[in-house]
N, C-alpha and C positions, 0 to 999 in steps of 0.2 A: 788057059789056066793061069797063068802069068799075070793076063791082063785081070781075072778077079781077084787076085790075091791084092794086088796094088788098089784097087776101087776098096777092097775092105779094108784096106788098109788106110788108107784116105777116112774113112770112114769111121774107124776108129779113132783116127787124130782129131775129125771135126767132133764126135763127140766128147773126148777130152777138152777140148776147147772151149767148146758149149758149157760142158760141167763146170771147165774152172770161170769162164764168164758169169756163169749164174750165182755160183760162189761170190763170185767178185762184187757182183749187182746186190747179192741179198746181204754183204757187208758192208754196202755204201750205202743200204738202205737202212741198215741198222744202226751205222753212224749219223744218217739223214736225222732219225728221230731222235738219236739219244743229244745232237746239235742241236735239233729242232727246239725240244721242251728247256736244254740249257738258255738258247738265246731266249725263250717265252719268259723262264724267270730272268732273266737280266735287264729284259724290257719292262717285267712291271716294277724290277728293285729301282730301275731309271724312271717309271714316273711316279713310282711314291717320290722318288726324290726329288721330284721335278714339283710334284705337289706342295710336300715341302718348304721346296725353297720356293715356291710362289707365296704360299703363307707366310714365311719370313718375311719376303719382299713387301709384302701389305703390312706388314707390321712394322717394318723398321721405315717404309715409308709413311705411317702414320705415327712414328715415333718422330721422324723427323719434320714431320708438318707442326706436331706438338711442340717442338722446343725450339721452331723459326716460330709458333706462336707467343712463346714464352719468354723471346728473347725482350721483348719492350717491359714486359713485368720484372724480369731480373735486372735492367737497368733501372727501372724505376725503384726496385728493390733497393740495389744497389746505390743510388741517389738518395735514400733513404735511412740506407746504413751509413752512411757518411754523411752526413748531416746530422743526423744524431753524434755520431764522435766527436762531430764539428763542435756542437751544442754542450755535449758532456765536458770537451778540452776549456772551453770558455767558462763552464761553470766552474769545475774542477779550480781554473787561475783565480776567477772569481773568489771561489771560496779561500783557496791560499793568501790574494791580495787582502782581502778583510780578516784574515787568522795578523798576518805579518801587521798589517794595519793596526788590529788591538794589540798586538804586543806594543810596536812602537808606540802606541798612545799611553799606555802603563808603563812604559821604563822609563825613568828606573822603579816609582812607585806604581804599588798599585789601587791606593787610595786617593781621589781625585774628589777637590773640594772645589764647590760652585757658589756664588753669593749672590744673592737676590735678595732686594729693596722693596718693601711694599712702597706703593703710591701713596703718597702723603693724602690725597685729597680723591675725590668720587671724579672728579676731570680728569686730573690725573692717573688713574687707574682706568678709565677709558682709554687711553694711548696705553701704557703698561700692562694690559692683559693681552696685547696686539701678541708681543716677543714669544709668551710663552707656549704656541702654535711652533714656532719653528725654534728659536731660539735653545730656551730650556732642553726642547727633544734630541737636539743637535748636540746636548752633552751627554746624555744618556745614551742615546740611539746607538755605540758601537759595544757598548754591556749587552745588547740583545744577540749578535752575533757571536759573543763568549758562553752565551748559556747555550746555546743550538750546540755549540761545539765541545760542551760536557763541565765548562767551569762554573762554581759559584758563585753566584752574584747578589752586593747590596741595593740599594738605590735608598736613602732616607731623608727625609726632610728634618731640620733642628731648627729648633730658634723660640723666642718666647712666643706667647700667647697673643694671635690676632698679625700678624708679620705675612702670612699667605703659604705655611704648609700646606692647610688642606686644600687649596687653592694650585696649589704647584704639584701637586701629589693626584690628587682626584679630580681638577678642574670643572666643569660644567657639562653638561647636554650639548652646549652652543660652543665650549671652550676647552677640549678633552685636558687630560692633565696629561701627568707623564706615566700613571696605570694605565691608561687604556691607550696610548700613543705607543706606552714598554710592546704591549702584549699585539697590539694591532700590526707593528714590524715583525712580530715574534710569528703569528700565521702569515705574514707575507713571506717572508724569507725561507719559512717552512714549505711553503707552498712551492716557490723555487728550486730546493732542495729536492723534490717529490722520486724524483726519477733514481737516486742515488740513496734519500734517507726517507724512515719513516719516524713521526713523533706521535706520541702521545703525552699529550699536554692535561693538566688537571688543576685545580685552583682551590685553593682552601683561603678561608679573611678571619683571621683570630684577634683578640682585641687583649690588652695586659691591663687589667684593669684592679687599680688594688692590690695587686703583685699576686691576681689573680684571672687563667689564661680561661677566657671564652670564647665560644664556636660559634661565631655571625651566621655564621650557615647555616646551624641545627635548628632544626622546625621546633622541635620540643624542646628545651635544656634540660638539660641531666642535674641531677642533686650533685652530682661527682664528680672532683677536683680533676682537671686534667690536667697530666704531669709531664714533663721531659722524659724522654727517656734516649736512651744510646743505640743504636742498633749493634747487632754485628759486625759491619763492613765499616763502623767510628761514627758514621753521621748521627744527627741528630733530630728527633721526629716527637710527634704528640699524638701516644695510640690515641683510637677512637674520635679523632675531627673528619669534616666532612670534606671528601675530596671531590668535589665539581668536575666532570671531564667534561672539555670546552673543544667544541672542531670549529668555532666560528669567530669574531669579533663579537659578534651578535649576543651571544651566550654569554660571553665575556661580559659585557655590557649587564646584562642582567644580575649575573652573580655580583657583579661590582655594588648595584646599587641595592641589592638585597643586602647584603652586608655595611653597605654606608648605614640604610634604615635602620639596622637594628645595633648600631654601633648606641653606646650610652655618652647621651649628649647632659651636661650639666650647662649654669651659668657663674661669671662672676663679674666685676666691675668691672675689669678690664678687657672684655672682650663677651660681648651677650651672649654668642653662640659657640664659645669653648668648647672643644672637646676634651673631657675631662683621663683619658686613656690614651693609650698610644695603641695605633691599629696597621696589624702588618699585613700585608697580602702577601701569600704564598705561592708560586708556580714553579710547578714542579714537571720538568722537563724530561722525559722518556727516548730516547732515540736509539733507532737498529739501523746502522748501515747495509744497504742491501747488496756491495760488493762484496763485502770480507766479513757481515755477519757480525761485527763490532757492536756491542751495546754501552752505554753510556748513560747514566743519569745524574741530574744538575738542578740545580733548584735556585730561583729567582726572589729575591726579597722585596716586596715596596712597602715601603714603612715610613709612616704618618705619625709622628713622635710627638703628645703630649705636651702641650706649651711651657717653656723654661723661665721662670718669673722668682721673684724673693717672694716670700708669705707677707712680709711688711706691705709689702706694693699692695698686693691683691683682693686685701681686708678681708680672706675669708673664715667661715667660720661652722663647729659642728662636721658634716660628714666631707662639705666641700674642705672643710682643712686637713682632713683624713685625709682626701684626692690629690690633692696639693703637696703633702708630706710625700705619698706614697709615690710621688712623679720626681720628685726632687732626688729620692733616695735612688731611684731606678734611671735618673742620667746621670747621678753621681756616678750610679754603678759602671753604666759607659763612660764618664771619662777618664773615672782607674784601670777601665780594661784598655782604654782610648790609649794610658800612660804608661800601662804595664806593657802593650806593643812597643810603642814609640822606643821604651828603655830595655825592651829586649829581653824585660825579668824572663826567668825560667817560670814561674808562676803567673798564667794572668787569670783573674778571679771572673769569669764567668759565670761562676752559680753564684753571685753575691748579690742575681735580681734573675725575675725570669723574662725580660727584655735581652739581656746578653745570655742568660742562656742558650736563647731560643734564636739569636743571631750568630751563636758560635761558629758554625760552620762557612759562615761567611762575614767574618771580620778579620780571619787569619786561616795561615796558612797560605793555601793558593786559590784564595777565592780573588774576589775584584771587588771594591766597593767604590761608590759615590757618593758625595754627599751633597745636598744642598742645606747652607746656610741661610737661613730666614731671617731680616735684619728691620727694625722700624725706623724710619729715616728723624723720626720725632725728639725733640730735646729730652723731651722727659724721660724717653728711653735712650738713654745714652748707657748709662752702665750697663742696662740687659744685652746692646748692642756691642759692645766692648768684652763682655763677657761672653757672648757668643762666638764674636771672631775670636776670642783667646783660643776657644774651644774649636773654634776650625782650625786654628794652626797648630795645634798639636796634633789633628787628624791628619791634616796635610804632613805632617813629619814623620807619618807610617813610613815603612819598608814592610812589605809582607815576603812571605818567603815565593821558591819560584813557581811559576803558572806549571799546575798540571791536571790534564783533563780528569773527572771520578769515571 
């Protein structure tokens, strides 16, 4: 009896056993799976990310295969951008040396008088038209770099009838003058300029003829007077002429000789082929800097002045003494304006011709002018010649006021 109670009893302890082992088993199976599906999402959140970051790896190795390709472009770049700075420093000095340049060549004045000899003889003027290719241009040539850079500019030829104004002014096909040598530095130096400034240049040829202003350029003439007038900003202008825009030498060249053609040629004794007017060419200079957006405008004068003679000399008579009268009165009129400078009146009489009128803007003030004096080396012209240098050394005895860009 003893011995069954122990065997059931045994018996019971191994089923207690059993039961907490199966417990045991069916909780380590139930942490088996709920482990199981945790590590399934952790292995695929590890290869998204492994995916990923393969994609990146292609991509940032293909970012840097691009910019070891791009490295010889960015030195070239680079080589590129510095030479241009190189280029701009140099033009920039450039441009400062030839500013500092034309001041030193105008100070103290800003009136600069030049004297040229016709050739006595046709031999003669075969060696003496040599000079006026380099010579002549070499006194004007540093006015071209004043007008690009916003100032006023003269340039005129004086002297009596037959002396080689039109000759120093307009020159030949074979022998440019100082018009188309002014304006042919004027698109080089523009052209130079390109990277920093932009121009626009425009060309008007009016003639003072009779103390009356005509437009060389206009196809048709107008019945009606063309007059001065003022603008707003003080300068000085003639509404309704024709303004020529010129991007070439070439252009240039044309407008020049359209307006020589139709300039009004007269004759008299002393010189067959006179030109009985004084003929100014106008260019008118536009320029926008393209660093700071600075605009500026400047206007160039080349003026071809009507030959300076007594009426006794020149026996004319009828409308050539009209021409003659009315040329005399209108460089009287410059030499009172010429006097009224020089003496500093508060008054100088520019509407007393429309020659100085229509030179206002650049006779005074802070404009720059030149002049060349036309001289005949001949006995019989002694007094016109005496009388001409009078009238260059009271030019020469300007002081204008000081240079400043419009």
């Amino acid at each position: 009896m003893m011995d069954l109670d122990n065997v059931t009893f045994r018996t019971l302890s191994q089923d207690q056993t059993i039961q907490k082992q199966a417990e045991d088993i069916k909780n380590i199976s139930s942490r088996y799976e709920r482990d199981k599906k945790y590590w399934a999402i952790a292995v695929n959140d590890l290869q998204e990310k492994i995916k990923l970051m393969h994609e990146e790896h292609l991509h940032l190795s293909r970012e840097a295969h691009e910019c070891a390709d791009s490295i010889p472009d960015c030195e070239c770049e680079d080589l590129k951008v510095s030479t241009t700075k190189s280029k701009l420093r140099e033009k920039s000095s450039l441009m400062r040396f030839r500013r500092l340049k034309a001041c030193v060549i105008f100070l103290p004045r800003n009136i600069r008088v030049f004297c040229r000899c016709r050739p006595l003889s046709k031999e003669e003027m075969a060696v003496g038209e040599a000079p006026l290719k380099v010579d002549v241009f070499v006194d004007a040539s540093p006015m071209v770099v004043s007008v690009l850079d916003g100032y006023n500019v003269c340039i005129f030829a004086y002297g009596q009838t037959g002396t080689g104004k039109t000759f120093t002014m307009e020159g030949t096909e074979q022998n440019r003058g100082v018009n188309y040598r002014t304006l042919q530095q004027l698109f080089e130096i523009a052209k130079e300029r390109s990277e920093t400034f932009s121009y626009s240049i425009s060309v008007s040829v009016l003639e003072v003829y009779n103390e009356q202003i005509r437009d060389l350029l206009a196809t048709s003439p107008s019945s009606k007077r063309l007059e001065i007038k003022q603008a707003s900003e003080g300068c000085h202008h003639v509404p309704g002429i024709v303004e020529a825009k010129v991007e070439n030498i070439k252009e240039v060249w044309s407008v020049l000789q359209a307006g020589s053609n139709a300039r009004a040629i007269g004759s008299n004794n002393v010189n067959e082929h006179s030109s009985r007017s004084h003929c100014l060419l106008s260019i008118m200079v536009r320029s926008k800097n393209l660093i700071n957006g600075e605009c500026t405008k400047s206007k160039l004068w080349l003026v071809d002045l009507a030959g300076s003679e007594r009426l006794a000399k020149t026996d004319v008579q009828g409308e050539r003494l009209k021409e003659a009268q009315n040329i005399n009165r209108s460089l009287s009129a410059l030499g009172d304006v010429i006097s009224a400078l020089a003496n500093k009146s508060s008054h100088i009489p520019y509407r007393n011709s429309k020659l100085t009128h229509l030179l206002q803007d650049s006779l005074g003030g802070d404009s720059k002018t030149l002049m060349f004096v036309q001289i005949s080396p001949s006995d019989q012209d002694l007094g016109e010649t005496l009388s001409s240098l009078n009238f260059a050394t009271r030019v020469r005895g300007i002081e204008l006021g000081p240079e400043e860009a419009s």
